[in-house]
N, CA, C and O of each residue as an XYZ file, in Angstrom:
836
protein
N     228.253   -140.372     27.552
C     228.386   -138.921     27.673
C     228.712   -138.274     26.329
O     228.212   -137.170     26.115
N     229.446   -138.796     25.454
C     229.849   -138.272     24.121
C     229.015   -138.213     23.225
O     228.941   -137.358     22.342
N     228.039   -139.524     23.479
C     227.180   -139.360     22.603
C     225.714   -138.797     22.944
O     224.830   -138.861     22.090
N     225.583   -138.489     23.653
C     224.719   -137.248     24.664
C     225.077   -136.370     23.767
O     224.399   -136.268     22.745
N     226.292   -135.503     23.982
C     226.264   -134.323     23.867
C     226.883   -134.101     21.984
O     226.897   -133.049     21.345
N     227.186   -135.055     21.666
C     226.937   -134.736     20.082
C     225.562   -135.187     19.794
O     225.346   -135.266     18.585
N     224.810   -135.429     20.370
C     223.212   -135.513     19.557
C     222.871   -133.971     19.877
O     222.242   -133.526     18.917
N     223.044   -133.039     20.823
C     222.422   -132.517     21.445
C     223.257   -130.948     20.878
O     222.791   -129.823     21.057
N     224.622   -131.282     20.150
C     225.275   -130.476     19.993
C     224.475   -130.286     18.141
O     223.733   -129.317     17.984
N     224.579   -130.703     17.608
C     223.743   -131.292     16.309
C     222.553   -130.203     16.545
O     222.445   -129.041     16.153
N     221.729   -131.000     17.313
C     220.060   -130.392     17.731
C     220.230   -128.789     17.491
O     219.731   -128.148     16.566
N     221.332   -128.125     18.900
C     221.329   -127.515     19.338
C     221.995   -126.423     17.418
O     221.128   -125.597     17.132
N     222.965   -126.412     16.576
C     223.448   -125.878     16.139
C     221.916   -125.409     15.253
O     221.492   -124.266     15.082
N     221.385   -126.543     14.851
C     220.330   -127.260     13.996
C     218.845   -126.041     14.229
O     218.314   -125.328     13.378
N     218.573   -126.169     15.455
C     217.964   -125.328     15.903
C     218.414   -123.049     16.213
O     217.704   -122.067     16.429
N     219.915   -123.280     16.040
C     219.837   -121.945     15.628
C     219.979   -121.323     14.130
O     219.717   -120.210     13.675
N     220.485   -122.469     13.578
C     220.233   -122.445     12.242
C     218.936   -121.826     11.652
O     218.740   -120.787     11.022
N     217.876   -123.126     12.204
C     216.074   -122.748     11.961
C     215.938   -121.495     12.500
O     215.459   -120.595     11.810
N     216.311   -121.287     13.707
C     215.809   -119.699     13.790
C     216.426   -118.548     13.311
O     215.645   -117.604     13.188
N     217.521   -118.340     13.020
C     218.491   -117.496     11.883
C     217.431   -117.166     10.675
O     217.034   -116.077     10.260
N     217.033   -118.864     10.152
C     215.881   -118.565      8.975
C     215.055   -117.779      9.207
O     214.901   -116.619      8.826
N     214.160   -118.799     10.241
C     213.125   -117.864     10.157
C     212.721   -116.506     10.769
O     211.534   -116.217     10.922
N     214.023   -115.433     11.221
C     213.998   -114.597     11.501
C     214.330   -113.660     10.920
O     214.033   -112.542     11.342
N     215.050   -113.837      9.768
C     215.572   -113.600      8.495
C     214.836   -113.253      7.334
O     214.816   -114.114      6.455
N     214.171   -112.100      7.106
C     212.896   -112.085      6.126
C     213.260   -110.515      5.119
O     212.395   -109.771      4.659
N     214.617   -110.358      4.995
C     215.068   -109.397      4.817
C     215.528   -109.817      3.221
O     215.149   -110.910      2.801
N     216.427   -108.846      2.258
C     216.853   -109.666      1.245
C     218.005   -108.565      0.456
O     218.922   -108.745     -0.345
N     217.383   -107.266      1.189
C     218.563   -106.370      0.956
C     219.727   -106.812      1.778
O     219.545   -107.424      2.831
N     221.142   -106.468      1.246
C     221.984   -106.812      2.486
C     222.276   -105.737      3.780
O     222.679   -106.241      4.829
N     222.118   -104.571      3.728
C     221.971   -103.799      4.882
C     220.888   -104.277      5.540
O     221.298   -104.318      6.700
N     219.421   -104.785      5.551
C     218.756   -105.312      6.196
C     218.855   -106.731      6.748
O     218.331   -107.183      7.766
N     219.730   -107.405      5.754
C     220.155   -108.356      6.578
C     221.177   -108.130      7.514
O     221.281   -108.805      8.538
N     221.798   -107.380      7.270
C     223.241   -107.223      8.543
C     222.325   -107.157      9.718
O     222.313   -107.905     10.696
N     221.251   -105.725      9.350
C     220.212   -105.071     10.461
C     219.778   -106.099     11.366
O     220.109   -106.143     12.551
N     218.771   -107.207     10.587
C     218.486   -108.677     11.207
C     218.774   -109.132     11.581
O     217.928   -109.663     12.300
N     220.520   -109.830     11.842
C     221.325   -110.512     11.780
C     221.822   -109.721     13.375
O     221.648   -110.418     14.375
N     222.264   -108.678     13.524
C     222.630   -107.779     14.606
C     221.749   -108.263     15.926
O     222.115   -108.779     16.981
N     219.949   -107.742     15.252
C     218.658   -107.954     16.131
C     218.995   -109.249     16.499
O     219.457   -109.312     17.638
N     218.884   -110.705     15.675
C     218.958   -112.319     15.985
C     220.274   -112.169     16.967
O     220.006   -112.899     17.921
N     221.120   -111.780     17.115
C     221.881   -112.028     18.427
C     222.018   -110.965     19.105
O     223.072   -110.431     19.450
N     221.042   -110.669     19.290
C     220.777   -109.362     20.738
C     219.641   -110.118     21.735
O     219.347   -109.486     22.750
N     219.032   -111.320     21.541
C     218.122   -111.755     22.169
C     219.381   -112.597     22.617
O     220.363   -113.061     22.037
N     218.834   -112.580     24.108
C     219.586   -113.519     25.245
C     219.722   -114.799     25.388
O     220.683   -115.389     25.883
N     218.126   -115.526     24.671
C     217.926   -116.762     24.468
C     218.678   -117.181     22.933
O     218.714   -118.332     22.497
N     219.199   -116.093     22.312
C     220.098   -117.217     21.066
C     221.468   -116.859     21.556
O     222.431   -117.200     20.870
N     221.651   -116.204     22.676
C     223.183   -115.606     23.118
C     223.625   -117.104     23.765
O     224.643   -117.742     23.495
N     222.371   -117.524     24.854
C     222.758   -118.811     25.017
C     222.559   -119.818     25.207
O     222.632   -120.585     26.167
N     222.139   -119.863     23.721
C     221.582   -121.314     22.585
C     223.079   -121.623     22.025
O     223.636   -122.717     21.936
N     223.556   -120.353     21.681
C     225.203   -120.398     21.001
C     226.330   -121.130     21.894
O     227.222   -121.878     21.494
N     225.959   -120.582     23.629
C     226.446   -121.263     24.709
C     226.246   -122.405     24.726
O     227.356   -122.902     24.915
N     225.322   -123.402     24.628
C     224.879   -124.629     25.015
C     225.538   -125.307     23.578
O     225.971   -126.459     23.591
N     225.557   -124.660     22.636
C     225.685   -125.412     21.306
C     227.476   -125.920     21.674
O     228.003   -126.966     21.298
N     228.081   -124.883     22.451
C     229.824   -124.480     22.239
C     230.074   -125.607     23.585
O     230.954   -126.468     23.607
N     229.096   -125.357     24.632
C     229.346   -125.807     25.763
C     229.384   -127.782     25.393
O     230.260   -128.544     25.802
N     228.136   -128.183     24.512
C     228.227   -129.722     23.771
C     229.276   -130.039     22.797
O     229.943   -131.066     22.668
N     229.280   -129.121     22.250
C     230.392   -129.544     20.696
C     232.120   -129.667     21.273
O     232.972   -130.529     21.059
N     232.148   -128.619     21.934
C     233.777   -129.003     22.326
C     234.196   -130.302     22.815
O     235.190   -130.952     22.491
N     233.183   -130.607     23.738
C     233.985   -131.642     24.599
C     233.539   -132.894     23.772
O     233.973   -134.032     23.951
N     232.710   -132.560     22.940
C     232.602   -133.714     22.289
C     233.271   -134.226     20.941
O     233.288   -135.345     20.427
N     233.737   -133.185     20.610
C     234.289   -133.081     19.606
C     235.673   -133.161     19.461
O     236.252   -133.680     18.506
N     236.258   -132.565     20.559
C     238.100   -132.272     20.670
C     238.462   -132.164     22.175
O     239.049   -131.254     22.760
N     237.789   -133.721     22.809
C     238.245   -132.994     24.615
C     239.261   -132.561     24.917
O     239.435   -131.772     25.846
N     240.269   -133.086     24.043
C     241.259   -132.828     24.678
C     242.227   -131.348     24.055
O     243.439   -131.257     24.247
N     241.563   -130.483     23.446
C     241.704   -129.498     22.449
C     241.952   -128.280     24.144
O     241.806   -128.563     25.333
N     242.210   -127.445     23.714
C     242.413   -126.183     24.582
C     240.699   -126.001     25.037
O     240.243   -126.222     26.160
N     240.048   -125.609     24.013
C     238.613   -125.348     24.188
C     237.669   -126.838     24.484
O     236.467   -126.767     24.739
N     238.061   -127.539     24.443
C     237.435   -128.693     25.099
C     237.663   -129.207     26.249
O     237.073   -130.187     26.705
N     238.866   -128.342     26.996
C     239.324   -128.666     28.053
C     238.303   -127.820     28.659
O     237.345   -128.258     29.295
N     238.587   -126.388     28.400
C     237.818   -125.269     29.172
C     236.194   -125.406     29.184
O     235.444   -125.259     30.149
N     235.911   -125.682     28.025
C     234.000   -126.237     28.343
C     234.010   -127.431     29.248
O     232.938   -127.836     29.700
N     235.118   -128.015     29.542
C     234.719   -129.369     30.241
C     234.426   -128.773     31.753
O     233.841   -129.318     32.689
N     234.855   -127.852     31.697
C     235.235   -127.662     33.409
C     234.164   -127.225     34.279
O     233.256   -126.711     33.625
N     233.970   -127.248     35.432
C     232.778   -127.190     36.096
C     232.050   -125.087     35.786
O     230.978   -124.542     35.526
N     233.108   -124.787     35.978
C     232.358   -123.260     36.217
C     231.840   -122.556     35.085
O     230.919   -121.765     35.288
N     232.452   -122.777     33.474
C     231.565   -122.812     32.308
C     230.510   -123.792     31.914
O     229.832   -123.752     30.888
N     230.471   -124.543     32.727
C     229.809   -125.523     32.440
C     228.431   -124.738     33.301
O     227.391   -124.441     32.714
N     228.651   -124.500     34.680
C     227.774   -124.429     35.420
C     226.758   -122.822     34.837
O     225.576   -122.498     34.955
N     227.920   -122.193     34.232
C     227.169   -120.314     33.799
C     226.471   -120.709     32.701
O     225.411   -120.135     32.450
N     226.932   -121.726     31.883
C     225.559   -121.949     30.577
C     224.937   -123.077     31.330
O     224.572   -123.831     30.428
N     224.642   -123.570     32.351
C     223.492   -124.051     32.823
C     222.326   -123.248     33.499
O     221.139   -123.429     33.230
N     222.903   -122.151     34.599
C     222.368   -121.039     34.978
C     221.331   -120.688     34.085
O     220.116   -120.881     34.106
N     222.732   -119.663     32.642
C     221.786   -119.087     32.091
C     220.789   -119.605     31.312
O     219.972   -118.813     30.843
N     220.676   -120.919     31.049
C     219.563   -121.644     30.322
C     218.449   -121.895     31.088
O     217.354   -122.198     30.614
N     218.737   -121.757     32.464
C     217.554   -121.921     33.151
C     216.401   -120.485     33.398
O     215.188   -120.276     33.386
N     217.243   -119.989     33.540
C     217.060   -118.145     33.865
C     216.019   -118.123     32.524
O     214.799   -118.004     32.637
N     216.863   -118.284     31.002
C     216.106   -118.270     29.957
C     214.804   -118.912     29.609
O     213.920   -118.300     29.009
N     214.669   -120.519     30.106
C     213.415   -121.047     30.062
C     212.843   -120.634     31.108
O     211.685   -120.545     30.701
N     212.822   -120.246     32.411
C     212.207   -119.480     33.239
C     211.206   -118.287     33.162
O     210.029   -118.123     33.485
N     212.499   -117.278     32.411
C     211.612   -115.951     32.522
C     211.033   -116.145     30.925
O     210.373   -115.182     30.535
N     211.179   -117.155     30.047
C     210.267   -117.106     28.901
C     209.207   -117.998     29.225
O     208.299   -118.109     28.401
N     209.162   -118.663     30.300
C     207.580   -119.759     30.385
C     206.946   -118.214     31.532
O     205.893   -117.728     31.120
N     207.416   -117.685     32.548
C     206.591   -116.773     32.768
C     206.119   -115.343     32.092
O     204.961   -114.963     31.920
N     207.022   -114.838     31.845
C     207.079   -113.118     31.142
C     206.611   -113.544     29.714
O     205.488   -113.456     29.217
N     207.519   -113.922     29.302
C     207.359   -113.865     27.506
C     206.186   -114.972     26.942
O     205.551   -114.664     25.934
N     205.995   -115.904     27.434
C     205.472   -117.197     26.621
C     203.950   -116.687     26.137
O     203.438   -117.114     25.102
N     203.161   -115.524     27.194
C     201.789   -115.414     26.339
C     201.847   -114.094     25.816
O     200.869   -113.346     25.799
N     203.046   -113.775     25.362
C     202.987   -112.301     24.514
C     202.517   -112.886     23.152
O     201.615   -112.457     22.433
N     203.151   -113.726     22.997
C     202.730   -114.205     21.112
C     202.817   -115.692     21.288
O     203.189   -116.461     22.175
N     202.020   -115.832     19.344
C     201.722   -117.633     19.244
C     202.416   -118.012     18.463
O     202.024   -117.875     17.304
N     203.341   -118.459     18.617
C     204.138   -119.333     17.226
C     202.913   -120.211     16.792
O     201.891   -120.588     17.365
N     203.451   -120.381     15.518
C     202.789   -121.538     14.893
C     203.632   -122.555     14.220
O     204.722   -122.100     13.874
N     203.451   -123.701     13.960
C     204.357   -124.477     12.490
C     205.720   -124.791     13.118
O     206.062   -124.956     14.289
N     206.283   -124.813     12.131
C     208.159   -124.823     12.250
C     208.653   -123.678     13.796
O     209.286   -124.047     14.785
N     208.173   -122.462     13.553
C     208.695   -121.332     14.848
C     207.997   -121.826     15.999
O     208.267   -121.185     17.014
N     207.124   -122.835     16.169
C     206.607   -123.099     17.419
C     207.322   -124.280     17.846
O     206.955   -124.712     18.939
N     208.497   -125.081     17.111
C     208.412   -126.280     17.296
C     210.290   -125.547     17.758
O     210.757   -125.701     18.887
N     210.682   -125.170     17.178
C     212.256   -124.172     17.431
C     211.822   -123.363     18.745
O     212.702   -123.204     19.590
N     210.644   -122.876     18.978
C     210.710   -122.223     20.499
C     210.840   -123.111     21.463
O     211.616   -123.044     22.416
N     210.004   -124.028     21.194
C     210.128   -125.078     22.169
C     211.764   -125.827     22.503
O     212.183   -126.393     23.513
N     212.370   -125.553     21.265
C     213.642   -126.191     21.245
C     214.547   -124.873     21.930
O     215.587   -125.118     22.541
N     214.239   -124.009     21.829
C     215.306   -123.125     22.028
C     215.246   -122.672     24.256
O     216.185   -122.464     25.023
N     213.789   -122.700     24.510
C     213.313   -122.458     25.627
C     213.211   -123.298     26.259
O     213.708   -123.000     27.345
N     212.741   -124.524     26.266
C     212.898   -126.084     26.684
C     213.806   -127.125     26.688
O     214.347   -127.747     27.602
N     213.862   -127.189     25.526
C     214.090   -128.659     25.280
C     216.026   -128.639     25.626
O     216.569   -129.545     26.258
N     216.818   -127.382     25.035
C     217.724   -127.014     25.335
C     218.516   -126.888     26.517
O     219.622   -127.310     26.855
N     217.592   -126.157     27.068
C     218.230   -125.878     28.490
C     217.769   -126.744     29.761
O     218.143   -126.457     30.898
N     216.693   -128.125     29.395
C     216.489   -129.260     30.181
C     217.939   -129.911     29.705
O     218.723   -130.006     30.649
N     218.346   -130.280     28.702
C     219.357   -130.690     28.158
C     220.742   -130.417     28.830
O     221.643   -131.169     29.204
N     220.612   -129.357     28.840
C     221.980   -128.421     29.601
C     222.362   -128.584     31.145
O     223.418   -128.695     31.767
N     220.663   -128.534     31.547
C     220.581   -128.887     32.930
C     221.124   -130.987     33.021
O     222.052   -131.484     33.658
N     220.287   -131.553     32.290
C     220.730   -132.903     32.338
C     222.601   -132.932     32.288
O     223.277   -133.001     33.315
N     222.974   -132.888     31.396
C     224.222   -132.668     31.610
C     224.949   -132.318     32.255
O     225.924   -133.066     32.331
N     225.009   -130.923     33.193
C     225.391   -130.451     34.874
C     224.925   -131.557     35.257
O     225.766   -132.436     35.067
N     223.811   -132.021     35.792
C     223.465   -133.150     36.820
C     224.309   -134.756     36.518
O     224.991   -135.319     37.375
N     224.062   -135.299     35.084
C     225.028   -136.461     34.998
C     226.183   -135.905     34.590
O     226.936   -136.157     35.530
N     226.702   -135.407     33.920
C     228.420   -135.560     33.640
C     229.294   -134.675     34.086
O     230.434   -135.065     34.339
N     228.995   -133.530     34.242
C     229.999   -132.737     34.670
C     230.536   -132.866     36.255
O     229.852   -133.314     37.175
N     231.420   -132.549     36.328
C     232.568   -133.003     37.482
C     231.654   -132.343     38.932
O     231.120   -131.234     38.914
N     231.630   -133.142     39.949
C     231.257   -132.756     41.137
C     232.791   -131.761     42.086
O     234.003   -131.940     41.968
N     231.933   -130.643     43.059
C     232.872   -130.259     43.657
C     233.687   -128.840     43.178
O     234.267   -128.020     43.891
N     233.547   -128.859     42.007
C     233.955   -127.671     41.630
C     233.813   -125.988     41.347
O     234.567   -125.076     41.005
N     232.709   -126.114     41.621
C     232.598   -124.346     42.210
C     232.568   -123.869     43.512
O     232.461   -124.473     44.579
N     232.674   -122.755     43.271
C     232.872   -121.792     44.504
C     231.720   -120.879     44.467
O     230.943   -120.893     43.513
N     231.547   -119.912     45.684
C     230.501   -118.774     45.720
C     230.481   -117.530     44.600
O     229.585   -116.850     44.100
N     231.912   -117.587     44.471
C     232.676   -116.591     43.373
C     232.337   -116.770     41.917
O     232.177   -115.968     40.996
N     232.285   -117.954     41.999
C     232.065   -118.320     40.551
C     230.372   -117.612     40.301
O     230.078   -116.865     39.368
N     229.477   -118.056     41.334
C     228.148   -117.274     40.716
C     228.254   -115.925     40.567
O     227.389   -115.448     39.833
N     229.169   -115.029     41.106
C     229.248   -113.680     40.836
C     229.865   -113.755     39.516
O     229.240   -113.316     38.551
N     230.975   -114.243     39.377
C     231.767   -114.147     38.412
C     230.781   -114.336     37.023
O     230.988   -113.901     35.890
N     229.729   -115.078     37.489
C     228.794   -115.813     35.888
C     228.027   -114.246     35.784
O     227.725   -113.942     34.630
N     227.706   -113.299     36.772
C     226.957   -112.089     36.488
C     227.422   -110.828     35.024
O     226.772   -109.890     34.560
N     228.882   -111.406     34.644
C     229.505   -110.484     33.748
C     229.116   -110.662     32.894
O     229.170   -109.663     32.177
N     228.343   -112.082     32.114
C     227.782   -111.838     30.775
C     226.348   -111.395     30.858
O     226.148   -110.333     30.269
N     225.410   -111.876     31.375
C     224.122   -111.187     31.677
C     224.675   -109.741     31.374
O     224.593   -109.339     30.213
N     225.360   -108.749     32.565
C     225.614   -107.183     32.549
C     225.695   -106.924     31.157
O     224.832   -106.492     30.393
N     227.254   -107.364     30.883
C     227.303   -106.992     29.549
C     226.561   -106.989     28.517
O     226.714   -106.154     27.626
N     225.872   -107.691     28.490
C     224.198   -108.230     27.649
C     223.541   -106.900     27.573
O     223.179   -106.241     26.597
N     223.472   -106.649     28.978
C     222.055   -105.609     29.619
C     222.953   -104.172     28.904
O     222.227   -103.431     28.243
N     224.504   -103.745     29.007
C     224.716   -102.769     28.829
C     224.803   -102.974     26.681
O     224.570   -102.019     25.940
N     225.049   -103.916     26.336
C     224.791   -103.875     24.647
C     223.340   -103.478     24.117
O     222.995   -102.766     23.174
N     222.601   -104.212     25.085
C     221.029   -103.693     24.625
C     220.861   -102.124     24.521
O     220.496   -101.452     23.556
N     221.350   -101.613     26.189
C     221.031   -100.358     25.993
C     221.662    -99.863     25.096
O     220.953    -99.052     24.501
N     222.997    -99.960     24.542
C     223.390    -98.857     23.833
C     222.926    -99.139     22.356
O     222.720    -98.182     21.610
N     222.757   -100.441     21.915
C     222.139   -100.949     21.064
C     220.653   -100.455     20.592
O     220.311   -100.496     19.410
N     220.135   -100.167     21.236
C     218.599    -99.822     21.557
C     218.737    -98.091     21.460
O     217.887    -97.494     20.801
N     219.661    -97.446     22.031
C     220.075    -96.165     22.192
C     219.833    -95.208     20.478
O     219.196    -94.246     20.049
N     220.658    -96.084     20.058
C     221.409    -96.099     18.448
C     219.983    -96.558     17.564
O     219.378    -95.743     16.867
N     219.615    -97.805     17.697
C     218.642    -98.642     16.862
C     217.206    -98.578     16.799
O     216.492    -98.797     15.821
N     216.884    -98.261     17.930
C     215.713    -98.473     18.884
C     215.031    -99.620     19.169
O     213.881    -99.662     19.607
N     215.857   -100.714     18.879
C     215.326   -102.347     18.961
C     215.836   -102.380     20.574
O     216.821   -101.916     21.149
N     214.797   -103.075     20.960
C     214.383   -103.431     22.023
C     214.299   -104.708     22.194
O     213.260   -104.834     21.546
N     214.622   -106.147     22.655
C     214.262   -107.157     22.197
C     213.798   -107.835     22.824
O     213.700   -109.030     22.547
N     213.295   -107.235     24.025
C     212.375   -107.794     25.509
C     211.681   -105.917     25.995
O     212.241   -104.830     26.138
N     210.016   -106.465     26.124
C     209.121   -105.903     26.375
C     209.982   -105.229     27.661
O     210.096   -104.010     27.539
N     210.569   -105.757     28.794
C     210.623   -105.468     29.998
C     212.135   -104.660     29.713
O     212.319   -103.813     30.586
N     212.974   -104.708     28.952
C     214.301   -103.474     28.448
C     213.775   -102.289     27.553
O     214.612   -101.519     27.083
N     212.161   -102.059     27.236
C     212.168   -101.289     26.636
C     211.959    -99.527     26.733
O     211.029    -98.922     27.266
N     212.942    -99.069     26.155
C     213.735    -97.857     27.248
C     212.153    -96.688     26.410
O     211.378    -96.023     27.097
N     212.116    -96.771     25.074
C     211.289    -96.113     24.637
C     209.798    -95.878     25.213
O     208.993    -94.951     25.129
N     209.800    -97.072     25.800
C     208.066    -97.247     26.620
C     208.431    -97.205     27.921
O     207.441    -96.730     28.477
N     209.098    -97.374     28.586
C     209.398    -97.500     29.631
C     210.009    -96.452     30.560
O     209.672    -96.110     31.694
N     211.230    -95.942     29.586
C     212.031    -95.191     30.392
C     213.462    -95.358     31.417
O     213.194    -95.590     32.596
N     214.225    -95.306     31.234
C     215.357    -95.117     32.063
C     214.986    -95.791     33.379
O     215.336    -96.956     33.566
N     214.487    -95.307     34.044
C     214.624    -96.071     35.434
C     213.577    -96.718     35.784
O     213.156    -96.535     36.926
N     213.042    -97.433     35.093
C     211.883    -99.085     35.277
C     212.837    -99.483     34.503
O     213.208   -100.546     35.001
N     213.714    -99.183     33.206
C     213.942   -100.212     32.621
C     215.090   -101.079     33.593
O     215.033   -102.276     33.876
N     216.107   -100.118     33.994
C     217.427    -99.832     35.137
C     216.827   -100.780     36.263
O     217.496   -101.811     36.331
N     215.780   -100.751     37.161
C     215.206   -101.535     37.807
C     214.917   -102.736     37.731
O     214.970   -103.495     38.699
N     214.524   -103.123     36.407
C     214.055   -104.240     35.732
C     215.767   -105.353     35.717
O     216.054   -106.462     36.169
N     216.468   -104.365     34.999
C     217.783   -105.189     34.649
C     218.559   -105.690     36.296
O     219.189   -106.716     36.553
N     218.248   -104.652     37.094
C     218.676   -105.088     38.484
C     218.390   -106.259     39.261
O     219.077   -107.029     39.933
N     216.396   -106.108     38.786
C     216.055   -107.675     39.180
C     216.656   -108.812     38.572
O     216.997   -109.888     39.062
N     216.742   -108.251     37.100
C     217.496   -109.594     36.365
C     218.112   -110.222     36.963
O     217.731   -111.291     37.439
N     219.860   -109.461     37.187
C     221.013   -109.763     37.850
C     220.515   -110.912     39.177
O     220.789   -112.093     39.389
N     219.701   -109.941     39.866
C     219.479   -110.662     41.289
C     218.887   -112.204     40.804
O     219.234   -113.163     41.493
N     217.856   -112.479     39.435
C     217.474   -113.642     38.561
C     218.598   -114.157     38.422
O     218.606   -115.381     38.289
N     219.520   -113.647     38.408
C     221.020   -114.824     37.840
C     221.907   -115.070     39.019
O     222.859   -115.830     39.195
N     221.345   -114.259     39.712
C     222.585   -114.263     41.247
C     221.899   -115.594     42.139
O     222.561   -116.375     42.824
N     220.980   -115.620     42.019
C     220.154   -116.611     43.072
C     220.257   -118.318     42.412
O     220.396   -119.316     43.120
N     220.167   -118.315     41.165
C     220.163   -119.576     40.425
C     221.869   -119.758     40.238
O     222.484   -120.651     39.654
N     222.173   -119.036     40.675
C     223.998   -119.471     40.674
C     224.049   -119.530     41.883
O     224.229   -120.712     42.176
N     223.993   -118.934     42.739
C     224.345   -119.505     44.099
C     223.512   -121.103     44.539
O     224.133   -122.103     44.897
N     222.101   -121.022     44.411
C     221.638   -122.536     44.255
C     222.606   -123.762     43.419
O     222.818   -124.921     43.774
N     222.992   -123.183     42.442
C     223.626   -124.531     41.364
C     225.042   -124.515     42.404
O     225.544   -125.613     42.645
N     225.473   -123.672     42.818
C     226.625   -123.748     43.882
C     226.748   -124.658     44.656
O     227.621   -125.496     44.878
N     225.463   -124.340     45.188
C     225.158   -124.888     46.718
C     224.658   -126.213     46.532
O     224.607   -126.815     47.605
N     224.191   -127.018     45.348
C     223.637   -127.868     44.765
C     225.207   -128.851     44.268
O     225.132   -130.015     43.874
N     226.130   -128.316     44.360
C     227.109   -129.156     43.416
C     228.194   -129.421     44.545
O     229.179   -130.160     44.526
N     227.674   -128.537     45.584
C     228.626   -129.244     47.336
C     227.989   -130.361     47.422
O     228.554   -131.454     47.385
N     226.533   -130.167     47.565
C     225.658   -131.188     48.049
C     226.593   -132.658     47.194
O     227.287   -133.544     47.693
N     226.266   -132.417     45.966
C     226.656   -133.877     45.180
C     227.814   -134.404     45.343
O     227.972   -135.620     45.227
N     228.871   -133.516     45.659
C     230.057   -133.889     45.974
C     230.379   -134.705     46.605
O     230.956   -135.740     46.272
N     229.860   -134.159     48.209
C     229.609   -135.553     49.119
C     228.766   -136.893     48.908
O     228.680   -137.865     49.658
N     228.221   -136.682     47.779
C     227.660   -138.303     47.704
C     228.348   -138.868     46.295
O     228.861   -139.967     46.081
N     228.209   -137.949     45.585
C     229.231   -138.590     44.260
C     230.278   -137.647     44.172
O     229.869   -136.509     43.942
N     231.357   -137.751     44.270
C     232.481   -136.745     43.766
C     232.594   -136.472     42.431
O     232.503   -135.317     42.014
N     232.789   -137.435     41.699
C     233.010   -137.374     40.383
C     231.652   -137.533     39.483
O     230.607   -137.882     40.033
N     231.696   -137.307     38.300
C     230.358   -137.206     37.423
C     230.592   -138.517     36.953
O     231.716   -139.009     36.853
N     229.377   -139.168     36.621
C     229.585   -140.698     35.678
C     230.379   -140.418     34.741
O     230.705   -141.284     33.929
């Protein structure tokens, strides 16, 4: 298990690193702040950062304050969620808007895939059986929101938009408002499943290997 999740914690830092770069094409420093703002307003490096924090702690300092708290089933289970949610709505919505090529095609794959199979592997072998509740999938809805309400005001101010389907300028106020609603209900349903999925295991394995 330790050494799972420090390969993966590595990968994972490794890979937001590469995309920091190559998203980074700025050289003034107000345009880099600008850049730098945009690179963590996308949801998929919000939680790439999750998966990176969610591997490194426990592998690093289990027994640390913050290695206790990533160990535990219900952070464990909201950056599994949201990694799924993320490779989800980017293999349907996003994946044929554009073509990576080179190095950015090989980091999408890492950031949309390879990551959040990873994340998911990990919920399934190591993390503790038995430990969530129904509450907890509501409770995982507060970072998504908060997400959805930074964009807008972010977007308000900036006019960066960083998903076709939040964009208030083309869109408008209430498709975009609609859109973010379905989201939620996107994160409400894959948390109540991982819920309902981690009773199931309980009764046959209690504990994680």
């Amino acid at each position: 298990m330790t050494l799972y999740r420090r390969v993966f914690a590595v990968l994972a830092w490794i890979t937001l690193g590469i995309q920091y770069g190559l998203f980074l094409k700025a050289l003034t420093l107000a345009a880099i702040l600008d850049r730098t703002v945009e690179y963590v307003s996308y949801f998929t490096i919000v939680t790439n950062f999750l998966i990176a924090l969610a591997f490194s702690a426990p592998a690093l300092a289990p027994e640390s304050k913050a290695g206790r708290w990533w160990s535990a089933a219900s952070p464990r289970g909201a950056v599994t969620v949201f990694a799924l949610v993320v490779m989800i709505i980017y293999h349907l919505l996003l994946r044929a808007l554009w073509h990576p090529e080179g190095l950015q095609l090989i980091n999408d794959y890492m950031l949309h895939y390879v990551m959040p199979i990873a994340m998911l592997t990990d919920w399934l072998a190591f993390t503790p059986r038995g430990g969530l509740r129904w509450r907890d999938a509501v409770a995982w809805l507060v970072v998504p929101t908060v997400y959805g309400g930074w964009t807008l005001a972010h977007g308000a101010v900036s006019g960066f938009y960083p998903y076709p389907f939040m964009d208030v300028a083309k869109l408008g106020y209430p498709e975009v408002l609609l859109n973010m609603a379905g989201l939620v209900l996107g994160f409400l349903l894959p948390g109540l499943l991982l819920v309902r999925l981690d009773g199931l295991l309980a009764r046959i394995r209690p504990q994680a290997a």
